[in-house]
C-alpha positions as CSV (number, residue, x, y, z in Angstrom):
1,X,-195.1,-149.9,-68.7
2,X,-197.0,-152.3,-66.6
3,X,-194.6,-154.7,-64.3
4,X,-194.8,-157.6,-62.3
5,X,-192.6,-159.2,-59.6
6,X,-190.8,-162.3,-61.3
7,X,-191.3,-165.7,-59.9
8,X,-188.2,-166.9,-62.4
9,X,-185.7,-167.8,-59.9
10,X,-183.2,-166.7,-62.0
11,X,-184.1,-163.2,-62.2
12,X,-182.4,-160.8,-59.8
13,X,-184.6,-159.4,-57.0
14,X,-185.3,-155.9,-58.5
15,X,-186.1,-157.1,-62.0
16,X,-190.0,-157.1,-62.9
17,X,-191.7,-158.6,-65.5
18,X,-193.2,-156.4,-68.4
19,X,-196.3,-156.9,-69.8
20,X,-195.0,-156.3,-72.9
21,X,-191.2,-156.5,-73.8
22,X,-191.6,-154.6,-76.6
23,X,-192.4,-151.0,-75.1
24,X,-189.4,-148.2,-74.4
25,X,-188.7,-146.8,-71.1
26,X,-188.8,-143.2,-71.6
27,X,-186.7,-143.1,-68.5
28,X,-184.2,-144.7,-69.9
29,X,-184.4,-144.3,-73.9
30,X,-184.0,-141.2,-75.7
31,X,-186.9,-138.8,-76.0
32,X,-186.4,-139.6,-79.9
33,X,-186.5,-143.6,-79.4
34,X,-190.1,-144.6,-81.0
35,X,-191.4,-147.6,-83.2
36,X,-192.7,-147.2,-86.9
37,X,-195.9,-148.3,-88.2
38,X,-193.7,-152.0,-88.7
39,X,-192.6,-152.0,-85.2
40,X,-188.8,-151.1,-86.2
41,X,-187.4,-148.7,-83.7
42,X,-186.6,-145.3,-84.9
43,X,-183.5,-143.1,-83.7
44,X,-183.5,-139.3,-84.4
45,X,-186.1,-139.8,-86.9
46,X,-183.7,-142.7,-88.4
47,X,-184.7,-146.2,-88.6
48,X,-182.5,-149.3,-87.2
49,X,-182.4,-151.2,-90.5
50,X,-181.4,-148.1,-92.4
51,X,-178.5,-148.0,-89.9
52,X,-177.4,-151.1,-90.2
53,X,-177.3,-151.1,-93.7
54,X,-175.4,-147.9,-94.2
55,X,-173.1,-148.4,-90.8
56,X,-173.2,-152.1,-90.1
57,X,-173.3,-153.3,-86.3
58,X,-172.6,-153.2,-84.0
59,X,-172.8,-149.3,-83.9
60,X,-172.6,-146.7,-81.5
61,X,-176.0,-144.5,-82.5
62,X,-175.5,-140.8,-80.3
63,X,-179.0,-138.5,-80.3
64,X,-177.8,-135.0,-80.8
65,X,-180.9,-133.2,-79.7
66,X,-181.1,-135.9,-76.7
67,X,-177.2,-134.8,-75.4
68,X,-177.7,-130.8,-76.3
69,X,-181.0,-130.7,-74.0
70,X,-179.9,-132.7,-71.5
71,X,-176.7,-130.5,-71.1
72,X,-178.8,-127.3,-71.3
73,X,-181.1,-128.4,-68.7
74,X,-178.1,-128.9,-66.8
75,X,-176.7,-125.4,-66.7
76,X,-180.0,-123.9,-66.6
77,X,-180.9,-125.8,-63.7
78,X,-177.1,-125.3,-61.7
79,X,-177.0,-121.7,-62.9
80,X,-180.9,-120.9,-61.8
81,X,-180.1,-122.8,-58.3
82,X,-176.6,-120.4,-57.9
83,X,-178.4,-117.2,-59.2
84,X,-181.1,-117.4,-56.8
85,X,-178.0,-116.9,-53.8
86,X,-176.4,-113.8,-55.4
87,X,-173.4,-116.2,-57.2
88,X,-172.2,-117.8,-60.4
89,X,-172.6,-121.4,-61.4
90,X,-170.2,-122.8,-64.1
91,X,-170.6,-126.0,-66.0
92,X,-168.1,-128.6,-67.4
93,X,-168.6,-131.1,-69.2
94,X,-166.5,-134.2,-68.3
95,X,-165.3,-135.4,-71.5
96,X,-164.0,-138.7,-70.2
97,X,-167.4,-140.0,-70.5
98,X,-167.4,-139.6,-74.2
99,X,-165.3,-137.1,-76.3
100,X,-165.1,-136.0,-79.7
101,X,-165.3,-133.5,-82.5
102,X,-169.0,-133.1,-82.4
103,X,-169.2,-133.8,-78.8
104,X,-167.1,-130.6,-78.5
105,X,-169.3,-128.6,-80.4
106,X,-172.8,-129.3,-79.0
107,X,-171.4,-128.5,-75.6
108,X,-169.8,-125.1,-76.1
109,X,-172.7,-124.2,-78.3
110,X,-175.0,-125.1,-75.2
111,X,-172.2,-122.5,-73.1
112,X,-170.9,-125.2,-71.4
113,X,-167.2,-125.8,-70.6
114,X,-164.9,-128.6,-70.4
115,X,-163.4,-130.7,-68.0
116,X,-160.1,-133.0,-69.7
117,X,-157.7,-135.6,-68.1
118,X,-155.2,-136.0,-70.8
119,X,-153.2,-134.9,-73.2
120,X,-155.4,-136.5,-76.4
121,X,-158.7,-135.1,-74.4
122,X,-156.7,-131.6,-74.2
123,X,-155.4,-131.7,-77.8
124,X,-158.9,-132.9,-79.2
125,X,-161.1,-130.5,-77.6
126,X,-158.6,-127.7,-78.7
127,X,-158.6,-128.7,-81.9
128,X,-162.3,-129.4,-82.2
129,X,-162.4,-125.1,-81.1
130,X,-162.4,-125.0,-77.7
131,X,-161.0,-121.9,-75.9
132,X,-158.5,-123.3,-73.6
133,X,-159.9,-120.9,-70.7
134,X,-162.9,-122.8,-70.4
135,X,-161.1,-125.8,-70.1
136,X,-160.5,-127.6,-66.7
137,X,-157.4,-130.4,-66.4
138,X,-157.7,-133.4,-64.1
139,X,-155.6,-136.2,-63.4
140,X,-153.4,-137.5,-60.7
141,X,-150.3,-137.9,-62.5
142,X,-150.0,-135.3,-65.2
143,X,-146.4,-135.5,-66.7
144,X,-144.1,-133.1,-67.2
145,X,-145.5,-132.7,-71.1
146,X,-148.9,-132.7,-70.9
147,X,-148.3,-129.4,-68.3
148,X,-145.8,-128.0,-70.2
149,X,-148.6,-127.9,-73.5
150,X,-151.9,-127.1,-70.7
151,X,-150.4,-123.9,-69.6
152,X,-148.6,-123.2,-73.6
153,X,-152.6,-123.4,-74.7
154,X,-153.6,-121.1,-71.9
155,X,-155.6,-123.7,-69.8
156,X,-157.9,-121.9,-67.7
157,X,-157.7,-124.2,-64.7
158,X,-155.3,-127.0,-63.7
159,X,-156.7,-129.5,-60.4
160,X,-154.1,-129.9,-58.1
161,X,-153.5,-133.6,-56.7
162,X,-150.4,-133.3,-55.0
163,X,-147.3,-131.4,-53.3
164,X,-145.0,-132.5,-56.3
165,X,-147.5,-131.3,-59.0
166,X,-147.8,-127.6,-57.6
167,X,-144.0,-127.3,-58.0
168,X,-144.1,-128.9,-61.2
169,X,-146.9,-126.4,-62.4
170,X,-145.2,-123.8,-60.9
171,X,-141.8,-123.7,-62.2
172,X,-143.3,-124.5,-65.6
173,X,-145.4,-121.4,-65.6
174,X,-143.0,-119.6,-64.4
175,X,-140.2,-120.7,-67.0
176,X,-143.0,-119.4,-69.3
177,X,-143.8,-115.9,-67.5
178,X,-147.6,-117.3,-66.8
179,X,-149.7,-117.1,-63.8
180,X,-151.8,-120.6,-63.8
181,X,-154.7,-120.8,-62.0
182,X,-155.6,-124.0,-60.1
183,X,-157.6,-125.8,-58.1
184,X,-157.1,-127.8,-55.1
185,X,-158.6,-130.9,-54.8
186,X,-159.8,-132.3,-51.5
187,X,-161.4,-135.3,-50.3
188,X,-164.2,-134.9,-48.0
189,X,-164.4,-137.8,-47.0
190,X,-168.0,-138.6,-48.7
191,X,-168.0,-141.7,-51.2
192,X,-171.4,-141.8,-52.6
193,X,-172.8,-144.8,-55.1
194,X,-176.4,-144.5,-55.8
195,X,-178.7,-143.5,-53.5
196,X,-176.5,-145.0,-50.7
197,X,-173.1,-142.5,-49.4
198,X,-170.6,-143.3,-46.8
199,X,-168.8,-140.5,-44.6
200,X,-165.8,-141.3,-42.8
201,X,-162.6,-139.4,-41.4
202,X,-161.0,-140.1,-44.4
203,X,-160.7,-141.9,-48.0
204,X,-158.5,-144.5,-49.3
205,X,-158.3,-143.4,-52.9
206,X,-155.3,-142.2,-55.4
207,X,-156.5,-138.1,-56.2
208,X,-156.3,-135.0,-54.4
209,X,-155.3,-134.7,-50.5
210,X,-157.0,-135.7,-47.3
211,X,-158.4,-132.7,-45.5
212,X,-155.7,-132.4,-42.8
213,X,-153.5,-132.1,-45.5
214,X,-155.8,-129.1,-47.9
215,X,-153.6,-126.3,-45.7
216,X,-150.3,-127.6,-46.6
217,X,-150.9,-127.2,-50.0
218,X,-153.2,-124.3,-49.9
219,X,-149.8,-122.7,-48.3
220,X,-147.1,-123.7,-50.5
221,X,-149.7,-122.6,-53.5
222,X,-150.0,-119.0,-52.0
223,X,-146.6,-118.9,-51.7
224,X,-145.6,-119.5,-55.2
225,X,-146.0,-116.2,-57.4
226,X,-146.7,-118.3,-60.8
227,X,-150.0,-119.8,-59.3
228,X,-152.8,-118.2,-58.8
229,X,-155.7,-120.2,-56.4
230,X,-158.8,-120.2,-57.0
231,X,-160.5,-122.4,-54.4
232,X,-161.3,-126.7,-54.0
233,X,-162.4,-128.9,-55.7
234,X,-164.0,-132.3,-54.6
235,X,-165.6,-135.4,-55.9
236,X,-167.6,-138.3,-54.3
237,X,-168.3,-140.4,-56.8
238,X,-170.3,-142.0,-59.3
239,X,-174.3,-142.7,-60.6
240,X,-175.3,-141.1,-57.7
241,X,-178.8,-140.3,-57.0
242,X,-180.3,-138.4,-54.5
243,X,-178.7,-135.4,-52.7
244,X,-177.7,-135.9,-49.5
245,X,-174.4,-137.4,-50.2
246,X,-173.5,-134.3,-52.5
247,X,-174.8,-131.7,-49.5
248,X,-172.5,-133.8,-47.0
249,X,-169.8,-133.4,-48.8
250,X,-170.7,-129.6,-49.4
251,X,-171.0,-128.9,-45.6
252,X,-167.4,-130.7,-45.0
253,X,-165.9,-128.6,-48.3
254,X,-167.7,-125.2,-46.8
255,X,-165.9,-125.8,-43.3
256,X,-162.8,-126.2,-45.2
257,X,-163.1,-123.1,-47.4
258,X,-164.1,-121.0,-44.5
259,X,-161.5,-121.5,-42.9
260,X,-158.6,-121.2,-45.3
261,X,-160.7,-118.1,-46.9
262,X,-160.0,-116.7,-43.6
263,X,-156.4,-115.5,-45.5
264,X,-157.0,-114.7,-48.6
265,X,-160.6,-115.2,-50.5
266,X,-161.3,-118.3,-52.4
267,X,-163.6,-116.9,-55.1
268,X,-165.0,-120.8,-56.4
269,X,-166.0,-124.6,-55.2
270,X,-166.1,-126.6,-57.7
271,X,-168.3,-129.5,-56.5
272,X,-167.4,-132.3,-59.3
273,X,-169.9,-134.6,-60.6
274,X,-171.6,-138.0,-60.3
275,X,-174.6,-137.6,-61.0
276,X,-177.0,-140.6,-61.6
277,X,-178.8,-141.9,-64.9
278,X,-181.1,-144.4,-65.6
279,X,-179.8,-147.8,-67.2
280,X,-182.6,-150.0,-66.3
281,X,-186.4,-149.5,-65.0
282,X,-185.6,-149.9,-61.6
283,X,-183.4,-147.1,-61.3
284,X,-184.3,-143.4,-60.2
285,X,-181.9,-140.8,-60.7
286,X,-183.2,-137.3,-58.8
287,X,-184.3,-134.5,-61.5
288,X,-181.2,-132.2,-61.8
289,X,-183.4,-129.0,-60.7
290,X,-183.8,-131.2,-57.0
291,X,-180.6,-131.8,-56.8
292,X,-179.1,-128.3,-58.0
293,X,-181.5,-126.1,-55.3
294,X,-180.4,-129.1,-52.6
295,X,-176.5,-128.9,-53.0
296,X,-176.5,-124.9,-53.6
297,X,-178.6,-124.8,-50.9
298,X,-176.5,-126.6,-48.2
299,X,-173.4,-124.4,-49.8
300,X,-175.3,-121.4,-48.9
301,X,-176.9,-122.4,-45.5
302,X,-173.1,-123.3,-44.5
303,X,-171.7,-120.5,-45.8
304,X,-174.6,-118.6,-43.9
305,X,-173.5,-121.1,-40.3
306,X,-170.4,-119.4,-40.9
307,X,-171.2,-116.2,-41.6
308,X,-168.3,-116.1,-44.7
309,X,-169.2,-115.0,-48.8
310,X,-170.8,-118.0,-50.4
311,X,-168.2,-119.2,-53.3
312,X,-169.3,-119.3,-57.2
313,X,-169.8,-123.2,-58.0
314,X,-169.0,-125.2,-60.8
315,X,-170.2,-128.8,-61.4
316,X,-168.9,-131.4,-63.8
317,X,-171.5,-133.6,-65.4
318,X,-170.6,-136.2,-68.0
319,X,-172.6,-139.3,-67.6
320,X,-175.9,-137.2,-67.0
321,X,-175.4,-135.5,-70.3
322,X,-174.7,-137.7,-72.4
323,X,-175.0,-141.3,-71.3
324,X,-179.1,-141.7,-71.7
325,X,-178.5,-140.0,-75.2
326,X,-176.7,-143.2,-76.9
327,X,-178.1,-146.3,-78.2
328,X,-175.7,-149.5,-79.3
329,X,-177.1,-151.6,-81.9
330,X,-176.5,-155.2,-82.5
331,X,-177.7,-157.9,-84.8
332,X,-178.4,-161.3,-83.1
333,X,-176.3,-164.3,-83.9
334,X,-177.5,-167.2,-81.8
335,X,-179.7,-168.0,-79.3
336,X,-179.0,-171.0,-77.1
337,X,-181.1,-172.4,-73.6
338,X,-179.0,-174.1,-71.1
339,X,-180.4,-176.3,-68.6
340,X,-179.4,-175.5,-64.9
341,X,-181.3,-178.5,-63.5
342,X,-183.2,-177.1,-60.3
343,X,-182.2,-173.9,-60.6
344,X,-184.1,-173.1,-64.1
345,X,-183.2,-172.6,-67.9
346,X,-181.1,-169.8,-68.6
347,X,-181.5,-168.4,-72.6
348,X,-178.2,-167.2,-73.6
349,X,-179.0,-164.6,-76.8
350,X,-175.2,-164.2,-78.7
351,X,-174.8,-160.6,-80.5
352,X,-171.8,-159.9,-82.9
353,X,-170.4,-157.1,-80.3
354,X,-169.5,-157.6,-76.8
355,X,-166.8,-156.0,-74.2
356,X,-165.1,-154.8,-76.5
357,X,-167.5,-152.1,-77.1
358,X,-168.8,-151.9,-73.5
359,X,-166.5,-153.1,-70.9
360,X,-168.6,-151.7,-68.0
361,X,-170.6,-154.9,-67.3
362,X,-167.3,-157.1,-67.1
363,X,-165.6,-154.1,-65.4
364,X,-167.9,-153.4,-62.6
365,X,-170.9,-155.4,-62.8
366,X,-173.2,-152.2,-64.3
367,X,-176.5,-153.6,-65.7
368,X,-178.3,-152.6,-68.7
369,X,-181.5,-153.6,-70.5
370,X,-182.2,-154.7,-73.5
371,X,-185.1,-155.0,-76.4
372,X,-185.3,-155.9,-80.2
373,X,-185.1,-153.2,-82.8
374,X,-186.1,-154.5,-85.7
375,X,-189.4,-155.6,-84.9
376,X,-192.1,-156.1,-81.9
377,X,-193.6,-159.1,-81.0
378,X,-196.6,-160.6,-79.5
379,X,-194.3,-163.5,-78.1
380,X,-194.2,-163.5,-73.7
381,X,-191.8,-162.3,-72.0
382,X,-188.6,-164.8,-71.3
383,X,-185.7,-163.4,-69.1
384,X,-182.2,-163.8,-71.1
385,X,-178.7,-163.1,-70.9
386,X,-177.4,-161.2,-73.9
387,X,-173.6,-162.2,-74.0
388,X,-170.8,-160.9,-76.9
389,X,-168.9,-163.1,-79.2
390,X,-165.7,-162.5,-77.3
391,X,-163.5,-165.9,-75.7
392,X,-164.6,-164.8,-72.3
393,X,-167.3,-166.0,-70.0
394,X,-167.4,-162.8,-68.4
395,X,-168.3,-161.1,-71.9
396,X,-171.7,-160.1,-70.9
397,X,-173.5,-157.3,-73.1
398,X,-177.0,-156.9,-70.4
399,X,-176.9,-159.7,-67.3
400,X,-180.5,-160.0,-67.2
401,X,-183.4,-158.6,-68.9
402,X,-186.5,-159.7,-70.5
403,X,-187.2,-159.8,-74.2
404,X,-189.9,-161.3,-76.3
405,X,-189.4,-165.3,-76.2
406,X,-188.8,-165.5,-79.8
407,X,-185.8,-163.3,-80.2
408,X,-183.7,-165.1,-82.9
409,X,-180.9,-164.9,-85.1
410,X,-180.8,-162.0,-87.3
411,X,-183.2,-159.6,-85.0
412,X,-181.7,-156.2,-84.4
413,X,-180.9,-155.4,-80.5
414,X,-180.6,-152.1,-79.2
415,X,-179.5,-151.5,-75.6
416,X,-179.9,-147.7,-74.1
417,X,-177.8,-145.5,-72.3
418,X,-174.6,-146.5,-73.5
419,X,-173.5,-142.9,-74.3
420,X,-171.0,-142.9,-71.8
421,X,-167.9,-144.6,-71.4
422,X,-168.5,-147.4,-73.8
423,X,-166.9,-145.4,-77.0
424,X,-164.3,-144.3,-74.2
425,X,-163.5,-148.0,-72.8
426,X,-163.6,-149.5,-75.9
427,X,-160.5,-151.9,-77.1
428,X,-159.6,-154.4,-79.5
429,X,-159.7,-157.2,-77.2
430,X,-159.7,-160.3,-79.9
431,X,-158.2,-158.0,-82.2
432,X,-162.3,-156.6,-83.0
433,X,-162.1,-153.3,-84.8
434,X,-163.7,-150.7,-82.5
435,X,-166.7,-149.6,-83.9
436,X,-167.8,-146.0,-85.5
437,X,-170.2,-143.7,-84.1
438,X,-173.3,-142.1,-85.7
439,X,-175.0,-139.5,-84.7
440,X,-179.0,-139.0,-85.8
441,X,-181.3,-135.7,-85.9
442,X,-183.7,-135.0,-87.8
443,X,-184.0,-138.1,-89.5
444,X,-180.5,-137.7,-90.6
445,X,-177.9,-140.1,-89.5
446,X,-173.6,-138.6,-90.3
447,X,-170.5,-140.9,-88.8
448,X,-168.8,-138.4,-86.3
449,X,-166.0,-140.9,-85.3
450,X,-165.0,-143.4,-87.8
451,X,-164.8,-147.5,-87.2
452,X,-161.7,-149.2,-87.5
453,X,-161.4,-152.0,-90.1
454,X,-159.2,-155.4,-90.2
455,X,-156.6,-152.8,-92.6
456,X,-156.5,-150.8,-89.4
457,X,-155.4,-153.5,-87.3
458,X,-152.9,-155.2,-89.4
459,X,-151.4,-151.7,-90.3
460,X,-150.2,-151.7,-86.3
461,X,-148.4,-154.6,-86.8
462,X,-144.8,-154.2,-87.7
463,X,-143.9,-157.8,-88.7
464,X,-147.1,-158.2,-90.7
465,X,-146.1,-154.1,-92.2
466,X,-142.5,-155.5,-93.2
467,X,-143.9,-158.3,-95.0
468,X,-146.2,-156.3,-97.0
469,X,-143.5,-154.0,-97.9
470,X,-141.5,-156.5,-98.8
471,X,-144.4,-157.9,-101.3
472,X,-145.0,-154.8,-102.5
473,X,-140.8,-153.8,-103.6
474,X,-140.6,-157.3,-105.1
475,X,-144.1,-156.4,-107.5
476,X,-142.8,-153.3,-108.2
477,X,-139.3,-154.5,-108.9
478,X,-140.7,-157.6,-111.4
479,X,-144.4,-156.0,-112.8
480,X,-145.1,-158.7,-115.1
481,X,-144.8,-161.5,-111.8
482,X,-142.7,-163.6,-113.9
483,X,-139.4,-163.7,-112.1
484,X,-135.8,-164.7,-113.4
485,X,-135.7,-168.1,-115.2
C-alpha cells in the first residue's frame, strides 16, 4: 500500500496518506480479510452484508484459522528456540485477552495451555475441557474461594503475589492433603511498551514482589510441605515489540534464579507475555521466531555467565494470538464535518457501536484504523474520526484514520485487530446490550458467544422484574382482562 506524509494538520505525525483507502493491510487484517468481485469485504470466506443480515451490528467477527495459526506459530517458534538449548518451552495462552468455549478449544487442540485470573476464566475453561494441569492461575488478590476450587480442580500452577497468599495456598492444600505447585512472581524491574523499555531498581506496580524481597518468599515457600516451587515468573508489560526489553528482563530473572537455585533446583522461568501486534500501518511488531531465539538466547548465555542448568521456559501470549484474528463490524449512522477555524475541518463519521464494545481507545488512548466493508470507492482519501453513539465525548471507536471521502450513512465499517480485549472489556454503559461474537471459516459463519438483548437487560432489574410479575399474576388470576364490576 503506497503512503504519503500528510500535510492535514489534523492528522497525527505517524499517520500517512494511502493512495487508496480502500486496500487491507495484511499486517494488520486477517490472512482471510479480502474484497469480492463488488468490492464487499469477505471474512473467513463470509461476506460482511451476509453478516449483518444474519447477526446485525455491531458484531464481533473472530477468524478461526487466523487465531489457530497464529497460536501454532507461536509454540513452534518458543518450543524450536528452547529445543535448540537442550530444554522445554511451554505455552499459555492468556485468556484475559479473549475467553470462551471455542476459544478453549482451538488452543488446546493447537497443544497450548492456559493462563486464567479468575474464578469465571477458571470455571469456563474447565468446563469448555480443559485439564486443570495445564492451567496456570494469576491474580493479585485471589480470595479464599477461588483457591479453595483452583487446587479442588487440580490446578497445575498457582502465581504467587504475596506473603499472605502462600499461607493462604498452603493451609488450603494442606486441609485438602495436596501438594500445589506455584510460581513466584518477581519484578525485574523492566517495564517495556513498544519498542521503548525502562529498567530501574525497582517497580511501582500492584503484582508479585520486588527482587530484594523474591528470597523471603522463596524461603517461607520451601518451608511449607503443601507447596511445591517450581521457579519465577515475571512480566514487563504490554504491545511490546522488539526484544531487548524481554532479554533485560531475562538477564535480571537469570541472576535471580541462579542464585536461589543455589539451594534447591528451580526446574522453570516462566517469562510472561506482552508481545506486540499490529493495529495500525505504522506499527511493527518483531516476528515471534526473532524474538523467541533472542529471549531463549539471553536465558541461555546467562545461565552459561553463571555456569548454572538453563531453566525450561514458558511464555504467555494472548494478544499476539488472537488480537489480529478479530474484526468489529459496524454500520454507519451519520457523518457530520465540524469547522475548527485555523486549525482545519474535522469529519466526525457516527457508527451504531462505540466503548461499549471497545473501551481501549477511551481507556488508554490505543489507536486503530478503519475502512468500509461494504463497498470500495474511487472517492480520495479524507482523514476522520469514527466516534460511537454513546453520551460521551471521549467515545471514540478509531482517533484518526483515513477513509474514502464519501463514507455515508448506511456503509458497513470494519475495524481490525480487535480480537483482544474488546469482547473482554465490554459493558453496558448506556444500558447497550453487549454484542455476540461470530466466528467464520470456511465460508461458514456459527455465534460462539451470544448477544445480549433489551429482555436481558430489563431481566437484571428487580423493580422492573417485580412489576412484571405482578402483571403477569393479575392476567393469570383474571384471563378474560375484564376485572370485577
Amino acid at each position: 500500500m503506497v503512503t504519503h506524509p500528510s500535510d492535514e494538520p489534523l492528522a497525527p505525525a505517524w499517520l500517512t496518506v494511502p493512495d487508496d483507502a480502500n486496500v487491507l493491510d495484511p499486517a494488520v487484517w486477517p490472512a482471510s480479510a479480502e474484497r469480492d468481485e463488488n468490492g464487499a469485504l469477505r471474512l473467513g470466506g463470509v461476506g460482511v452484508e451476509e453478516l449483518q443480515h444474519r447477526f446485525g451490528t455491531p458484531l464481533y467477527v473472530l477468524d478461526e484459522g487466523e487465531v489457530r495459526t497464529h497460536a501454532r506459530r507461536f509454540r513452534e517458534a518458543l518450543e524450536s528456540a528452547a529445543a535448540r538449548h537442550g530444554v522445554t518451552a511451554h505455552v499459555y495462552y492468556a485468556g484475559k485477552a479473549f475467553l470462551s468455549g471455542a476459544m478453549v478449544q482451538w488452543v488446546l487442540a493447537e497443544r497450548l495451555r492456559i493462563d486464567v485470573c479468575s474464578r469465571g476464566e477458571l470455571e469456563l475453561a474447565l468446563a469448555s475441557g480443559a485439564d486443570a494441569a495445564l492451567l496456570g492461575f494469576h491474580g493479585n488478590n485471589k480470595s479464599t474461594t477461588e483457591l479453595e476450587r483452583a487446587i479442588e480442580a487440580g490446578i497445575g500452577t498457582i502465581i504467587v503475589d504475596s506473603l499472605v497468599e502462600i499461607d493462604r495456598i498452603a493451609e488450603i492444600a494442606e486441609r485438602r492433603g495436596a501438594v500445589q505447585p506455584v510460581l513466584v512472581r518477581v519484578n525485574s524491574g523492566v517495564h517495556a511498551e513498544t519498542h521503548d523499555f525502562l529498567a530501574t531498581a525497582h517497580e511501582d506496580q500492584k503484582f508479585g514482589f520486588a527482587m530484594p524481597q523474591a528470597p523471603e518468599a522463596v524461603s517461607r515457600i520451601r518451608e511449607l510441605p503443601s507447596l511445591r516451587l517450581l521457579g519465577l515468573h515475571c512480566h514487563i508489560g504490554s504491545q511490546i515489540f522488539g526484544a531487548a526489553g524481554f532479554a533485560e528482563s531475562a538477564a535480571r530473572m537469570v541472576e535471580l534464579h541462579a542464585r536461589l537455585s543455589a539451594e534447591e533446583p528451580l526446574p522453570l522461568l516462566n517469562l510472561g507475555g506482552g508481545f506486540g501486534i499490529a493495529y495500525t500501518s505504522a506499527d511493527d511488531p518483531t516476528p515471534i521466531e526473532e524474538l523467541a531465539e533472542a529471549i531463549v538466547g539471553a536465558v541461555a548465555k546467562e545461565c552459561a555467565a553463571r555456569g548454572v542448568p538453563m531453566p525450561d521456559l514458558a511464555f504467555e501470549p494472548g494478544r499476539a494470538i488472537v488480537g489480529q484474528a478479530g474484526v468489529t463490524l459496524y454500520e454507519v449512522g451519520t457523518v457530520k464535518p465540524v469547522d475548527l477555524g485555523e486549525r482545519g475541518e474535522r469529519v466526525y463519521v457516527s457508527v451504531d457501536g462505540g466503548m461499549s464494545d471497545n473501551a481501549r481507545p477511551a481507556l488508554y488512548g490505543a489507536q486503530f484504523s478503519a475502512r468500509i466493508a461494504s463497498r470500495e470507492s474511487e472517492a480520495a482519501p479524507a482523514l476522520v474520526r469514527v466516534v460511537g453513539h454513546h453520551c460521551e465525548s471521549g467515545d471514540i471507536v478509531v482517533d484518526h484514520d483515513y477513509l474514502p471521502g464519501d463514507v455515508a450513512p448506511g456503509d458497513l465499517l470494519a475495524v481490525p485487530a480487535t480480537g483482544a480485549y474488546s469482547h473482554g472489556l465490554s459493558s453496558n454503559y448506556n444500558h447497550a446490550p453487549r454484542r455476540p461474537v461470530v466466528a467464520v471459516g470456511d465460508g461458514r459463519a456459527r455465534v460462539i458467544v451470544r448477544g445480549e438483548t433489551i429482555a436481558d437487560l430489563l431481566a437484571r432489574d428487580v423493580i422492573i422484574a417485580e412489576a412484571r410479575d405482578a402483571a403477569e399474576t393479575r392476567t393469570a388470576g383474571d384471563p378474560a382482562g375484564e376485572g370485577e364490576e
